[in-house]
C-alpha positions in Angstrom: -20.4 37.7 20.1 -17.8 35.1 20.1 -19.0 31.7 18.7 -18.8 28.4 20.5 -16.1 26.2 19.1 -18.0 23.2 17.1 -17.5 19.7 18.8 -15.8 17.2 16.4 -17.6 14.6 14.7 -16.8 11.3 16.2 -15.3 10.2 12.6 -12.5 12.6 13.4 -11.9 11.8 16.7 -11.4 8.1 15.4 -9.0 9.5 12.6 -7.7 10.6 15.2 -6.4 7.9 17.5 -5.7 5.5 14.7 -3.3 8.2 12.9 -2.1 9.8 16.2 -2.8 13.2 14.9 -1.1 13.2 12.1 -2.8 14.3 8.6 -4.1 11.6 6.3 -1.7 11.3 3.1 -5.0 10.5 0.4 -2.4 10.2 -2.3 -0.4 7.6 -0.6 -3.3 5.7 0.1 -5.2 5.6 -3.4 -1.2 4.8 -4.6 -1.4 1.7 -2.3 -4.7 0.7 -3.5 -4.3 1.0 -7.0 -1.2 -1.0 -7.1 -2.2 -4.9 -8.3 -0.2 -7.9 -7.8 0.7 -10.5 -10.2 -1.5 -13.5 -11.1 1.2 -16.1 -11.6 4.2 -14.5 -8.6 2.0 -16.5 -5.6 1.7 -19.2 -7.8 5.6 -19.6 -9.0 5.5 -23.5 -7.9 3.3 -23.7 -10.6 0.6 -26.2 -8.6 -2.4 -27.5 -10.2 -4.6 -25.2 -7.8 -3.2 -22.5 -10.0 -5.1 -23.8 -13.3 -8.5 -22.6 -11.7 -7.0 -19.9 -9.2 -5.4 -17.9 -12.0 -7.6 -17.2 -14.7 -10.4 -16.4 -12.1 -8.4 -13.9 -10.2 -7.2 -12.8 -13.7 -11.3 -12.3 -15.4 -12.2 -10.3 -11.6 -9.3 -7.9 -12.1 -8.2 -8.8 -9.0 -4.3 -9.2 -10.7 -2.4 -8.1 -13.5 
């Protein structure tokens, strides 16, 4: 009365071969994609694209 093992779902075959077996750190992951970059470091030349770039990225919370 043994049961058949289940075939894996093709999502974890594809975790898979792009983590090479290894377990998925979550925490790591929603670490990196919390973490915001400043609005002014890329623009520390100070251009004149800046004027516009800045306060848009800035009012989309795209920086900090």
């Amino acid at each position: 009365m043994r049961n058949p093992p289940r075939q894996r779902s093709l999502a974890e075959m594809a975790n898979e071969q792009i983590n090479g077996g290894a377990q998925r750190d979550r925490t790591g992951e929603a670490v990196g994609a919390a973490a915001k970059p400043d609005c002014i470091g890329p623009n520390a030349a100070g251009s004149l694209l800046g004027i516009i770039t800045i306060p848009i990225a800035a009012l989309s919370d795209k920086c900090k």
